[in-house]
N, C-alpha and C positions, 0 to 999 in steps of 0.2 A: 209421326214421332220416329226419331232416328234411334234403333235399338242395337246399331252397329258399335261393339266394343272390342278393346283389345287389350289383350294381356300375354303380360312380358314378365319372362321369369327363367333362368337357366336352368331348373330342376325342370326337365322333360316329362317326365313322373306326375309332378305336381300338374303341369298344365292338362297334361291327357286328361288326369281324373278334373279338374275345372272344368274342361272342354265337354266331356260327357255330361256333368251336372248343368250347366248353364245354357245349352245349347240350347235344353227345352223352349227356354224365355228369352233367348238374345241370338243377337246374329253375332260368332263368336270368330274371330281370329286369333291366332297364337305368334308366337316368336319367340327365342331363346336369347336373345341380346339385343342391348340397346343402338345396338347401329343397325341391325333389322329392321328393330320398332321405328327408328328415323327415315329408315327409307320406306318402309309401308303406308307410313304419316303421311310421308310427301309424294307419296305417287298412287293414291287410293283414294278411294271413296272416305270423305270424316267420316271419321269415330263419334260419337257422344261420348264413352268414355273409354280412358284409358286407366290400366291397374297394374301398375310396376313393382316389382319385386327390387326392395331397397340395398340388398345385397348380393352384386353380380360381379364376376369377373371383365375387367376391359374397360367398363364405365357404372359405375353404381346409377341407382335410380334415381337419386335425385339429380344427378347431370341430364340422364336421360329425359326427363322429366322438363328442366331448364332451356333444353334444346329442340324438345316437342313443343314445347308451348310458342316458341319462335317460328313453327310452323302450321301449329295448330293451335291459334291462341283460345278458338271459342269449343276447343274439348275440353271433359272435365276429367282432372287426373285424382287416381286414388295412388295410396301408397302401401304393398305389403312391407313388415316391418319384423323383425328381433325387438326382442327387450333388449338388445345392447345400442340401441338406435331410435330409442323414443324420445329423445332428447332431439335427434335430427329432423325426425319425424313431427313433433309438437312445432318446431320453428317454421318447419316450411311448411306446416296448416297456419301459423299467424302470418307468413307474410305472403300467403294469398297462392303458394304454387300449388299448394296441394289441397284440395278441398276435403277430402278424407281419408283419415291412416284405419290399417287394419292392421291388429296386434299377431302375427302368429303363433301359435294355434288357434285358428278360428275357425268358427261353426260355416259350413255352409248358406244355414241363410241368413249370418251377418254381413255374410259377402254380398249375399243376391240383395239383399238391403240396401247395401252404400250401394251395390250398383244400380239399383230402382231409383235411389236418390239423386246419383250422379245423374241420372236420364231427364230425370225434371229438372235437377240443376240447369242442364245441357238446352233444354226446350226455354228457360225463362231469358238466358243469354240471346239464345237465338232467335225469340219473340222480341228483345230489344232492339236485337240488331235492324229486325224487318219494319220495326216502329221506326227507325230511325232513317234506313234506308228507302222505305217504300211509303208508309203515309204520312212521315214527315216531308219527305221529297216530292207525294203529290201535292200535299198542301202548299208547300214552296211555290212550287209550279203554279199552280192559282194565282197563290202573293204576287208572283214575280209578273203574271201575268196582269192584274189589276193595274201595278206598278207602272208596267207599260204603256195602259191607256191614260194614264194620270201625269205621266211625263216620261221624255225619253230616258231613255237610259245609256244614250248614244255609245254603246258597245255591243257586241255580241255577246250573250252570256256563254251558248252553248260553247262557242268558241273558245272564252276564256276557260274552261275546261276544261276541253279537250289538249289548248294546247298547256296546261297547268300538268295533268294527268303525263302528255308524249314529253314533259321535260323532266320532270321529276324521275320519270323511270330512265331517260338518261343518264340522270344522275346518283342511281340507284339509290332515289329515296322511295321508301314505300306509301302507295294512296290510302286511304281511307274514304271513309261515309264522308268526313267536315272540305272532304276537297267538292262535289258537286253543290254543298248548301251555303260554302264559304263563298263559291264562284256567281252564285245566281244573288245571295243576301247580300253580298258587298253593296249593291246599290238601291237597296229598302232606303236610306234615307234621302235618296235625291227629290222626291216631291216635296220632303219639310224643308229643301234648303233654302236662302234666301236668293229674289232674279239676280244677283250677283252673281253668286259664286255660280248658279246653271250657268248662266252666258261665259266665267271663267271655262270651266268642265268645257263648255262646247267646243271654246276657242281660243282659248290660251295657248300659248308654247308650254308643253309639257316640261320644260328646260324650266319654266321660270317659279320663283317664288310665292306668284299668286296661285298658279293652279295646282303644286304642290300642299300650299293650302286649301285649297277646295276640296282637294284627296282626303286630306287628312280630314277636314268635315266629316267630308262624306261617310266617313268610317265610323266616326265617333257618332255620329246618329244610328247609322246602320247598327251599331253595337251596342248603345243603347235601345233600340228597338226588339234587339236580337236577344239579348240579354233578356227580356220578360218573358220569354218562353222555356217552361221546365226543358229541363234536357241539350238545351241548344247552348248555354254557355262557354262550350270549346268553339261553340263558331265564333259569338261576342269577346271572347280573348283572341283568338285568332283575328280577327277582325280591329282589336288593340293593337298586337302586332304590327299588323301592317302598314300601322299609321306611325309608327317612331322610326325617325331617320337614320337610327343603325341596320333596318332594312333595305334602305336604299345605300349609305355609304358602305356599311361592311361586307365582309366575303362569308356570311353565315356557312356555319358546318353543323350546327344542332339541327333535327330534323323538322322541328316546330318551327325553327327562322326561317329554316331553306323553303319551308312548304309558304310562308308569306311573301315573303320574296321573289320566288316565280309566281304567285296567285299574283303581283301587282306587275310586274313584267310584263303578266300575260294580259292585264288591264291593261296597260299603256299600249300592248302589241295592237291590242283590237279597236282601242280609241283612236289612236293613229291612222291603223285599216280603214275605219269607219268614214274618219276626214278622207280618206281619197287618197293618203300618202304611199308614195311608192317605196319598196322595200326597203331600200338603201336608206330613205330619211328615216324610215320606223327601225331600222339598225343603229344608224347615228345617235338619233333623238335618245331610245332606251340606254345607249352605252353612257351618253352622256352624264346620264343620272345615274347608271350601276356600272362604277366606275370600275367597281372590285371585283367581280363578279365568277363565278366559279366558269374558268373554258368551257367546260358541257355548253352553258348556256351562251356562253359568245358564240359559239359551233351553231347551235341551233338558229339564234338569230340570222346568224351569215346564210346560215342555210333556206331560212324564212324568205329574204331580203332574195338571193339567186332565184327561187324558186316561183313566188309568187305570180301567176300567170295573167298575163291584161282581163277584166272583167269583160264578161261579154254582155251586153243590155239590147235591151228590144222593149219596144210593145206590144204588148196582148193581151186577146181577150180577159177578161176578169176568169173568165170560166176554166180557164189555165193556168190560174195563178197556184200556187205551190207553196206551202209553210216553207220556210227559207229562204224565200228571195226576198231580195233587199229593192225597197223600196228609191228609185234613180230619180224620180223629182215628185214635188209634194204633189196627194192625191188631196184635191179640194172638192166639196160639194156644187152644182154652179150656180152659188149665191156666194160663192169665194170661202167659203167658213175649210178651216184647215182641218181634214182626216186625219189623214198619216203621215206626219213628216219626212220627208227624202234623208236618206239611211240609218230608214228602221228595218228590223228584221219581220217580215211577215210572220206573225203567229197563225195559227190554224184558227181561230176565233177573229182576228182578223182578215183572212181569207173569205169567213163565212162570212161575214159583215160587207165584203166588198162585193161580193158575188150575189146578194142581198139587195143592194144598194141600185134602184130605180136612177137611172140618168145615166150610169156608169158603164160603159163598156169596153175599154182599154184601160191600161196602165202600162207607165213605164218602169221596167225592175229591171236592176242587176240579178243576172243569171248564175248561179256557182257552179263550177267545172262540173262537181256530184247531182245536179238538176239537170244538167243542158239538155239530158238524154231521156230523161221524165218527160220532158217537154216537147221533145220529137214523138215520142210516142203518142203523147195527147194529139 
């Protein structure tokens, strides 16, 4: 439990005497104004909560308050208050900025109260976050892995993440939890699809109107699929999203469009990768369809397409094989029955499975720059 709080109030006087009473039961910090309280926010250890005095010189406490939360959205703020200001105070408890006012003069332990309150508040946020973050993310991870023995998903998931994640903060949009569940769920519906539109996916021109259809599938199952899960329906809209074609034609500036918009970018980058294509055609091919596109991410692409280093492939032993490498031609049992199709990504269950596997003892993989060096050392 985080019982680190803080409180802000220009009466020096007032804080001392807080400071002494609370300190028994909290880990207590003080400050005399709200541009303190913002830089202590942003460069300390969270708070669980914070308790702001509504009337200060420079910036009153509901700005300060407005502008903490932009940096610490999962604190919980209280508000000290006047009777000439319970009217300010009542509003921003309805519209969610402040979870509790305290009227002054008040008792000491109606403070230690909301502040014990705020604490649990603070702990139920932050168990949601971790639900959301951690065991919904490892259950993904299962899904996404099942998914993968069941059909490809001919893209790199982790990839499309990462590079969703390195453009977005180019373009200083902020990440969330829905960018790694958005990145690996996008393709929950490719096993219900029908062998059309997979052979489309596999090998279409991204340019054309069939495989832009398939995308758009692929989406709307996946968000259907997604959608049946409590909690998960910003992926299943997000997932909407990325299927209507002002994603691709327009120059989004809302941070909900821009985050779809590189999430499919970053699909087309690594489907592209995946086919074999060299940089310059996965520059081409994506500008072609995001015609509009914000410069950060033309920047990026160019920079993808320069950058991109010849893959190195070898064979070996199965007993060297490494979660991450990309499978360079189909690994068949020999009665001919197809394992792992030529560019999948090695999962670690998949590794164990090969390493397992009586008859087998080479494979051919593409190598990634970040492995080469794993692999020397084996």
């Amino acid at each position: 439990m985080n019982d680190r709080i803080l409180l802000v109030d220009d009466d020096y006087s007032l804080l001392k005497t807080l400071d002494r009473n609370l300190s028994f039961d909290f880990d207590v910090t003080i400050c005399e104004s709200g541009a303190e309280a913002l830089e202590l926010i942003a460069n300390s250890e969270p708070f669980s909560v914070a308790m702001v005095d509504m009337r200060m010189p420079g910036m009153e406490g509901i700005k300060v308050i407005q502008k903490a939360r932009e940096i610490a959205p999962n604190t919980v703020y209280l508000m000290l208050t006047g009777n000439q200001d319970l009217t300010t105070a009542m509003e921003a408890v309805n519209e969610g900025q402040v979870f509790r006012f305290l009227n002054k003069p008040c008792q000491m332990s109606d403070i230690k109260a909301a502040i014990h309150a705020g604490i649990k508040q603070h702990d139920l946020i932050i168990s949601k976050e971790e639900l959301l973050k951690k065991t919904f993310a490892g259950a993904i991870s299962v899904l996404v892995e099942i998914i993968g023995f069941v059909d490809d998903p001919l893209v790199n998931l982790d990839d499309i993440q990462k590079t969703t994640e390195t453009m977005l903060t180019e373009c200083n949009v902020a990440t969330d939890w829905r960018i790694a569940l958005t990145s690996h769920l996008m393709v929950a519906g490719i096993p219900l699809l029908s062998p059309e539109y997979r052979a489309i996916l596999a090998s279409a021109p991204i340019t054309s109107v069939d495989h832009r259809g398939a995308v758009k599938e692929m989406l709307r199952i996946s968000s259907q699929l997604v959608r049946r899960i409590p909690r998960l329906e910003p992926i299943a809209d997000q997932l909407d999203r990325m299927a209507t074609d002002e994603i691709a034609s327009g120059r989004c500036t809302a941070s909900d469009d821009k985050i779809a918009q590189v999430l499919l970018i970053s699909y087309y980058q690594s489907l592209l990768s995946r086919r074999g294509e060299d940089g310059g055609v996965v520059r081409s091919e994506i500008e072609s369809i995001f015609s509009n596109v914000d410069r950060r991410l033309s920047d990026h692409l160019r920079l993808f397409a320069e950058a991109r280093p010849k893959p190195t492939i070898e064979t070996i032993p199965t007993t060297a094989l490494v979660a991450g490498m990309i499978v360079a031609e189909d690994i068949r049992m020999p009665n001919g029955l197809l394992l792992i199709a030529a560019g999948r990504n090695l999962s670690p269950p998949m590794v164990t499975r090969l390493n397992n596997l009586a008859g087998l003892v080479t494979v051919k993989v593409e190598i990634p720059a970040n492995l080469v060096a794993e692999l020397v050392s084996h």
